[in-house]
N, C-alpha and C positions, 0 to 999 in steps of 0.2 A: 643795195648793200650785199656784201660776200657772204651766203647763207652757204648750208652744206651744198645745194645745188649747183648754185655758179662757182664756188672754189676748184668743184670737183672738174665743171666744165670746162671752165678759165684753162684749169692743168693741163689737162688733157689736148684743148687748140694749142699750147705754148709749146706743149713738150713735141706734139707734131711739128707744130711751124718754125720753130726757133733753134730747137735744135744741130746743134752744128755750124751755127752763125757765130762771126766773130766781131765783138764789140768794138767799133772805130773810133766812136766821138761819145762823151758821155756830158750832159747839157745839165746842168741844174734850174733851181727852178725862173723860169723866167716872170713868173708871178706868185713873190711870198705868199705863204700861207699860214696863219697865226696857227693854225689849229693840226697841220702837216706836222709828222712826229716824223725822224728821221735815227740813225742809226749813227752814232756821232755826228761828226760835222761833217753836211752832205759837200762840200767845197771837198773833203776828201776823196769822193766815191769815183775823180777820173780816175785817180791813181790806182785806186784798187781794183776798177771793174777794165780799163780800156785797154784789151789787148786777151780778153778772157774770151772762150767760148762758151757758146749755152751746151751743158752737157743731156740736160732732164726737166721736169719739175714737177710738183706734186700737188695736190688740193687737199687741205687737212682743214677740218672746223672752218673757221673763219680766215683764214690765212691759203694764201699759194706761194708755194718757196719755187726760186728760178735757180737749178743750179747751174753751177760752172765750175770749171777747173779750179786745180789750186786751191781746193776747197774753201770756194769764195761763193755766198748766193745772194740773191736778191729776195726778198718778203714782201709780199705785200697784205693787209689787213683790213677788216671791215672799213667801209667808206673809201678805200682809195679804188682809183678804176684805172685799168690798164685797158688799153687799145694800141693794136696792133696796123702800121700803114704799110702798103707799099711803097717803092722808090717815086714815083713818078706824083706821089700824092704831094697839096704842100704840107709844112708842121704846124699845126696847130701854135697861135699864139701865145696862148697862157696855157702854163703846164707846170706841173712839180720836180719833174726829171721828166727826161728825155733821152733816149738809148739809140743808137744810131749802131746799126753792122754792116760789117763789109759788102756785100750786095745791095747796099744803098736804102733798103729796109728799114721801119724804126721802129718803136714800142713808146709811146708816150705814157706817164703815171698822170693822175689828176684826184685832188681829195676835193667831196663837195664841203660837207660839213665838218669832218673831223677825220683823220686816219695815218696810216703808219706805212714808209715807205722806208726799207732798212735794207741797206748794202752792208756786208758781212763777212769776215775770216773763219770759220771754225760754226761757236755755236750761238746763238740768238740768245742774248742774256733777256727773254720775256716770259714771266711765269705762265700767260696766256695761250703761247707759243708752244713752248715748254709738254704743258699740260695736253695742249690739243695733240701732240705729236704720240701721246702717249697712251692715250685714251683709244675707245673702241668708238670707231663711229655707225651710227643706225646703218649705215649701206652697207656694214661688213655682218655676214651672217654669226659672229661672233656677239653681234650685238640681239641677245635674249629675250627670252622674258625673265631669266634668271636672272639674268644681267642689269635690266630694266628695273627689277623688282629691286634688286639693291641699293638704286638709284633711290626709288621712292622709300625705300626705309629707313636712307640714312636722311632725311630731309624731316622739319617740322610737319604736325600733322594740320598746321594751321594755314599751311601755305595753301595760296591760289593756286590755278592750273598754270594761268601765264609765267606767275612767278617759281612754278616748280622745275618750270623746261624753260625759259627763256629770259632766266637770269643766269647771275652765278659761273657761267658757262659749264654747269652739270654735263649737259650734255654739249659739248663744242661744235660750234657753226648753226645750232636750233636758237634762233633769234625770233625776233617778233614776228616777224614777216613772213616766213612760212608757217608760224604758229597757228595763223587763222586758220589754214586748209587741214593743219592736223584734226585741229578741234571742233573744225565745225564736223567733217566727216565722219569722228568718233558722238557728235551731237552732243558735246559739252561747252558748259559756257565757259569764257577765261577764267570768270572771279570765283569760279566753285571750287570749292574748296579740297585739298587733296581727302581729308578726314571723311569727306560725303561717298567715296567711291567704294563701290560694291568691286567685288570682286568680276562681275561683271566688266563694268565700269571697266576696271582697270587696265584687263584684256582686249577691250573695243579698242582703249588709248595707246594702248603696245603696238596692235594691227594697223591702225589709223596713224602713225608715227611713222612705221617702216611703209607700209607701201605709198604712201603721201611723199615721203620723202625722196624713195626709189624712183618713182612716177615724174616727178620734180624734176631729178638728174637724168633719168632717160630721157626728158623730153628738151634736153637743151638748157635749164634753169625754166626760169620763172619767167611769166611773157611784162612783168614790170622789171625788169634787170634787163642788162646790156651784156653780151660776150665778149669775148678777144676780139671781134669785127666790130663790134658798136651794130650788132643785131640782136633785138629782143627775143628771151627763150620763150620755144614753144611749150612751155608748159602756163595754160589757159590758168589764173589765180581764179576760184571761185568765191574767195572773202578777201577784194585790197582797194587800193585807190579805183583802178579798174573800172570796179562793179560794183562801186557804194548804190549806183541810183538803178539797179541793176534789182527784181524783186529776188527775194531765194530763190533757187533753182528746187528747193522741193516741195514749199510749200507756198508759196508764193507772196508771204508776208515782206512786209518793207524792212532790207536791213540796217543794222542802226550801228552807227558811228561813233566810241565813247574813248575821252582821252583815259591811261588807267595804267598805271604804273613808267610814267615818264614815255609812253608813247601811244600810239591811238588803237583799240581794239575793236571789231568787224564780227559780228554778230546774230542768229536768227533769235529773237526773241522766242519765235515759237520752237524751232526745231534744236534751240540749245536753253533751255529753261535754267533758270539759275536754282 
């Protein structure tokens, strides 16, 4: 899934590789998708993208915008995966779009579960979008503990940990997934509650947040995500699918697996006490 990690990554291979390519053939999807969101009717998107160059592109929150001329871009959003081939590769069968540039080069999209593939004039009518573009993300030194702290002030004092960062998109692109390595490293459980946190507490979750996160995008993403090549990031997850059967790394208790707020949460019983 597109966490601030892989957005950031994803950006950064496109804007290297893509750049200066120009779009020849633009392929929609060869296998519907009930659950693929699109940005009007994708049957439009030869007309508006084929014949556009890739100028840039950016990683924000959950989203990587691809820009082009003509101030036209491409979006793409949690769950959808973009993978980049060279000429001589074949295409991929089933696909949501398919991008094709003059060097023979392609870029395929694919949603597993659910996601947002949006070709564009101007501005992204998404409040999600919108918001993320607007917002301070944890990897900008802009983002504080003054900053932080406002965060948690304007939020219920009743909220969980999971549900204080990795709802809502408070903080854009902090999803479940890199949630675990925040929290176990800060030694808090998900379901504790924000009202329990010492001022301590609170400062562990700040430091535990940025460098977790930093550590994340410097090291490629997450080694359960896919890049712009279809290679997993080298950043080792210490609490995911991974490492369920895997004892903690600190104290060597068994970690334990619980569904809890519409997805599943990764846990030391001992070294994150509720």
């Amino acid at each position: 899934m597109l966490e601030i990690p892989e957005s950031k990554t994803i950006s950064l291979q496109a804007g290297n590789t893509l750049a200066g390519k120009k779009i020849t053939e633009v392929i929609t999807a060869s296998s519907p998708h009930k659950f693929a969101f699109y940005y009007g009717d994708p049957s439009g998107y030869t007309d508006l993208l084929k014949g556009k160059h890739i100028k840039s592109s950016k990683g924000h929150g959950m989203f990587v915008d691809i820009f082009c001329d003509d101030d036209t871009s491409i979006t793409i959003g949690d769950g959808t995966n973009i993978r980049y081939y060279m000429p001589y590769e074949p295409r991929p069968e089933k696909h949501q779009l398919l991008i094709v540039f003059d060097d023979g080069s392609f870029v395929v999209f694919t949603v597993a579960m659910y996601g947002g593939i949006w070709a564009y004039r101007g501005r992204l009518d998404n409040k999600y979008h919108q918001g993320s573009m607007s917002s301070i993300s944890p990897l900008d030194e802009a983002f504080d503990e003054q900053y932080f702290d406002g965060i948690l002030q304007n939020t219920s004092k009743d909220l969980s940990l999971k549900a204080l960062l990795a709802t809502e998109q408070r903080i854009p692109g902090l999803g479940n997934g890199v949630l675990q390595d925040i929290l176990f490293n800060a030694g808090l459980h998900p379901k504790r509650k924000k009202s329990s946190l010492s001022d301590f507490h609170k400062a562990e979750l700040f430091h535990s947040l940025k460098v977790t996160l930093n550590k994340m995008t410097d090291l490629g993403g997450r080694d359960t995500e896919k890049d712009l090549f279809g290679h997993f990031g080298g950043y080792k997850t210490i609490l995911s699918k991974n490492t369920l059967a895997n004892p903690c790394p600190n104290c060597g208790d068994a970690i334990v697996k619980e569904a809890y707020l519409g997805g599943a949460i990764y846990f030391c019983p001992t070294c994150q006490r509720l």
